[in-house]
C-alpha positions as CSV (number, residue, x, y, z in Angstrom):
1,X,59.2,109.9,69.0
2,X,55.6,111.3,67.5
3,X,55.6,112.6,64.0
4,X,55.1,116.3,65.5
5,X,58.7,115.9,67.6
6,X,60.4,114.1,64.5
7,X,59.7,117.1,62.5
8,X,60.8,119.4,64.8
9,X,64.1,117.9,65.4
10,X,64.9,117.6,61.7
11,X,63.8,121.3,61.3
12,X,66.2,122.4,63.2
13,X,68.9,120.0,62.2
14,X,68.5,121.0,58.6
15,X,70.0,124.4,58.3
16,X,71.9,124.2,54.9
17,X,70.7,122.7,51.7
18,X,72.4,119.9,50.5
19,X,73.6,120.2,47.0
20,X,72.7,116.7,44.7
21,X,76.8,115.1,44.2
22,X,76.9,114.6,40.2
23,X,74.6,112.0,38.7
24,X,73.9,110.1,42.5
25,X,71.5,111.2,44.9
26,X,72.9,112.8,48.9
27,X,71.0,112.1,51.4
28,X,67.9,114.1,52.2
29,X,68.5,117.3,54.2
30,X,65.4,119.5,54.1
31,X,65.2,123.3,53.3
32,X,64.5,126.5,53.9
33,X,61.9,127.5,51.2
34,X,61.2,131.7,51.1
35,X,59.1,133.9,49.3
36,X,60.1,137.5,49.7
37,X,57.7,140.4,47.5
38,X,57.6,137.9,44.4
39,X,55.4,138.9,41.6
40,X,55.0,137.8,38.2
41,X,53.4,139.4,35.4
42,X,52.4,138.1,32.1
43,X,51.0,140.1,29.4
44,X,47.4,139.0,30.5
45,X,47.8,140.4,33.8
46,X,49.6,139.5,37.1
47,X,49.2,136.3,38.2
48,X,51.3,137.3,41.5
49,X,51.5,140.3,43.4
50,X,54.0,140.7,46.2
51,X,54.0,137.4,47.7
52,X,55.6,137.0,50.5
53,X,56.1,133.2,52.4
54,X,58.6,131.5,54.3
55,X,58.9,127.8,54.3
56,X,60.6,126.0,57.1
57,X,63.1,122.9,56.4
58,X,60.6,119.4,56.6
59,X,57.3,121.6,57.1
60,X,54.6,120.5,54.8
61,X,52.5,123.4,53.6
62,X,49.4,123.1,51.1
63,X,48.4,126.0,48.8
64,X,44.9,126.4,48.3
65,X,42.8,128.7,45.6
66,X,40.9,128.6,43.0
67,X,42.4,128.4,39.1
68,X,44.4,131.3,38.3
69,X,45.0,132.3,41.5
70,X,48.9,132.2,41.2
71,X,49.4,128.2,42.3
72,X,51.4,126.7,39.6
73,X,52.9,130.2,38.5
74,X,54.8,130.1,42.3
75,X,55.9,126.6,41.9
76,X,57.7,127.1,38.7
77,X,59.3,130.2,40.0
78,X,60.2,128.0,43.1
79,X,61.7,124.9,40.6
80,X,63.2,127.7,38.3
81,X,61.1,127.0,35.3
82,X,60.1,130.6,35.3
83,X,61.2,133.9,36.4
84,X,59.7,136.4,39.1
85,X,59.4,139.8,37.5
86,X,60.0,141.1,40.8
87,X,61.1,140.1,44.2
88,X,63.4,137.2,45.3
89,X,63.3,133.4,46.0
90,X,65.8,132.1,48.6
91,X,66.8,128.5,49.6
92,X,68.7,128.2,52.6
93,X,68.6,132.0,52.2
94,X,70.7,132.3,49.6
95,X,69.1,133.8,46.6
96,X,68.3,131.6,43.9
97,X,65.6,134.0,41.8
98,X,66.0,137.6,41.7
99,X,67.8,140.7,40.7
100,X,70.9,139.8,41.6
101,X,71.2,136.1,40.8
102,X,69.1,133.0,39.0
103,X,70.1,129.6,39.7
104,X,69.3,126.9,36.8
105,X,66.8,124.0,37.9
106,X,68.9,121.4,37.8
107,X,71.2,123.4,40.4
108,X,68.1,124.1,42.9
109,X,67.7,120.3,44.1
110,X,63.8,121.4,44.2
111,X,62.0,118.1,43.0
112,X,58.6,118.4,41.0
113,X,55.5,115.9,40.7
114,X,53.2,116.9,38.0
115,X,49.6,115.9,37.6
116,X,50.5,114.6,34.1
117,X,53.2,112.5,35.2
118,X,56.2,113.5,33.0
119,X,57.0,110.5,31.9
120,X,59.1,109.5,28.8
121,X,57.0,107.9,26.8
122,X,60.5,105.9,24.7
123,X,61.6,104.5,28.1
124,X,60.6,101.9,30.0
125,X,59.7,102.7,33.7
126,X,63.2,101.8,35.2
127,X,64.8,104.0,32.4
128,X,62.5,106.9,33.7
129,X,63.2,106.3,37.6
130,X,67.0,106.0,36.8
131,X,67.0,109.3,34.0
132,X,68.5,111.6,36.3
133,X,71.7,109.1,37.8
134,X,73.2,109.7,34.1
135,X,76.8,109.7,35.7
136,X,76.8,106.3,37.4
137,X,77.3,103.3,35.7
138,X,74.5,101.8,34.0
139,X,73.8,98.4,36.0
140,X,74.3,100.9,39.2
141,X,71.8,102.8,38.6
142,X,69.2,100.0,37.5
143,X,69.8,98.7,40.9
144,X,68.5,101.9,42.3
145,X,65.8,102.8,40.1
146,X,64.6,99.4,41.3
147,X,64.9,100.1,44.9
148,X,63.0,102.9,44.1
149,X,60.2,101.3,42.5
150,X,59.9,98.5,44.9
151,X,59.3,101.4,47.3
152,X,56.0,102.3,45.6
153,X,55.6,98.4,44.5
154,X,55.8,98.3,40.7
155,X,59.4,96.4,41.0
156,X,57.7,94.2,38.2
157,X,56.7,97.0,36.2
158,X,60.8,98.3,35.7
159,X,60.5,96.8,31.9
160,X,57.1,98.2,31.0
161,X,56.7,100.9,29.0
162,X,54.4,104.0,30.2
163,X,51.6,103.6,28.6
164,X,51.2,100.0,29.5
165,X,50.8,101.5,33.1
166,X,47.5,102.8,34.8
167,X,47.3,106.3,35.6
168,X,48.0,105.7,39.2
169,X,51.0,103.3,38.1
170,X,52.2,106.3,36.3
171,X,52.3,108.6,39.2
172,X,53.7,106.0,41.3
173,X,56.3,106.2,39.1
174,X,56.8,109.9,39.5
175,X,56.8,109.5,43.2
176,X,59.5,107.3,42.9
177,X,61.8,109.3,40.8
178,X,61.1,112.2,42.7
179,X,62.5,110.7,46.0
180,X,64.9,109.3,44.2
181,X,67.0,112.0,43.6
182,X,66.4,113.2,47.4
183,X,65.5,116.9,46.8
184,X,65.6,119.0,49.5
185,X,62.5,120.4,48.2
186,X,59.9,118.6,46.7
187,X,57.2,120.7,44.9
188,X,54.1,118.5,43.4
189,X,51.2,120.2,41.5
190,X,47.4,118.9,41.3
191,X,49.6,115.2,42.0
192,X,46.2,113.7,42.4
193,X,44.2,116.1,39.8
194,X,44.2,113.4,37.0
195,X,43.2,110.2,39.3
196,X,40.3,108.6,40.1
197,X,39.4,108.7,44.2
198,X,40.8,105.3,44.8
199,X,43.9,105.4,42.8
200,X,44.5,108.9,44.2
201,X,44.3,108.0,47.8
202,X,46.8,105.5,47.0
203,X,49.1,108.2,46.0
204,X,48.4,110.2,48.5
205,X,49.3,107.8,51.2
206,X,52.4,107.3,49.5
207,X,53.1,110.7,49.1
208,X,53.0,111.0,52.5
209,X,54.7,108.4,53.8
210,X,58.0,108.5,51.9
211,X,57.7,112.5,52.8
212,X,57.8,111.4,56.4
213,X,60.9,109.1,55.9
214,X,62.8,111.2,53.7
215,X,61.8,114.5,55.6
216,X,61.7,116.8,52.8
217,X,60.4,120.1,52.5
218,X,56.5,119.7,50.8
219,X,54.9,122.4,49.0
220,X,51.5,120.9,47.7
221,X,49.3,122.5,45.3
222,X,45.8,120.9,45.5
223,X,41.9,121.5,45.8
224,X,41.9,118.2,47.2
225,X,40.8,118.9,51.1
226,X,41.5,115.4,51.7
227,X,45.3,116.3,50.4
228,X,45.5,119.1,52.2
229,X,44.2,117.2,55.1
230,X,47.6,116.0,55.9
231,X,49.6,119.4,55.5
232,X,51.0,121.4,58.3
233,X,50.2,124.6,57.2
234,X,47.7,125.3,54.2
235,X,48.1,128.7,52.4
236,X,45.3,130.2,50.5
237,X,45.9,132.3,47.9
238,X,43.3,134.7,46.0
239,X,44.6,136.9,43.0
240,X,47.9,136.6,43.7
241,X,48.4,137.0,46.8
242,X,48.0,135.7,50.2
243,X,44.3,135.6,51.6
244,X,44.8,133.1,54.3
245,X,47.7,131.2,56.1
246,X,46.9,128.7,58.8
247,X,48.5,126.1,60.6
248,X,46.7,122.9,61.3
């Protein structure tokens, strides 16, 4: 089956969100990602105006534009970080931002990649991968915080410490706790921004092939062309809102 029919089929098999079980990771069922008249204003200005995007379960969807266009401010309404002063943010629609409702983050199971990596700095890297499998038992989830990292292939990295990693170790790292915990959404900002080209493309490639398997729902934020390259649709945004939306 081609890439193009794969996704298709798991679009429209994934019609309902699943929710993460306590501590363990489900398995991956993609979702519907919406936008609907968001805005968000700071006492700066608006860094949103009405924007308005739907998302469909498994697509991969890049947004372009340049700084302070509105990028980062829609992912951490997305991942519930921040607030839209108005409009509505739906997963599987049901509402999880807006007047009548706000889900926590932790409820969403919306992953995030940063371009700083996140890491805690006091654990070592198979602490990190494992951080969010808090209810399983402690050799349990070692075991799977090492599967995960033998994924991205720093298995003999799980006693290191952070900073004894590269930068493109580090965000290996993230990649691996990200699909870890099997979101149904996975957001990652600038998740090459603070890599050279080479360990970036490395990053990349594994971004995108552990999307492919899992089949989640990607919503990139980039001025990497070559990362936006490999989305489905790439969204550019100018002032806030929409200027551009394109499938490849």
């Amino acid at each position: 089956m081609s890439f193009t029919s794969n996704f298709r089929a798991r679009r429209r098999a994934a019609d309902t969100a699943a929710q993460p079980a306590t501590g363990r990771a489900a398995a991956t069922i993609a979702a519907r990602l919406t936008f609907e008249g968001v805005a968000r204003a700071y006492d700066s200005g608006e860094a949103l105006r009405g924007f308005s995007l739907d998302i469909a379960p498994a697509e991969v969807v890049c947004l372009l534009g340049p700084s302070g266009s509105g990028k980062t401010t829609l992912l951490r309404i997305a991942s519930g970080i921040d607030k839209p002063t108005a409009g509505r943010v739906l997963i599987n629609d049901q509402e999880v931002a807006g007047p009548a409702r706000f889900v926590p983050p932790e409820k969403r199971n919306v992953g995030l990649m940063f371009q700083d990596f996140a890491l805690f700095p006091h654990l070592s890297i198979v602490d990190n991968v494992a951080f969010g499998l808090k209810s399983l038992p402690r050799e349990e989830a070692r075991r799977e915080a090492l599967a995960a990292l033998a994924r991205v292939g720093l298995e003999r990295s799980a006693n290191d410490y952070p900073h004894i990693l590269s930068g493109g170790e580090q965000q290996r790292v993230a990649l691996a706790r990200a699909f870890m915990m099997k979101p149904a959404v996975l957001l990652a900002d600038e998740p090459t921004g603070n890599l050279d080209s080479a360990n970036g493309r490395h990053v990349l490639e594994l971004l995108i092939h552990l999307n492919k398997e899992e089949g989640t729902t990607l919503l990139l934020v980039t001025h990497d062309d070559t990362l936006a390259s490999h989305a489905e649709r790439k969204i550019v945004l100018k002032d806030g809102r929409i200027a551009e939306d394109r499938a490849e």
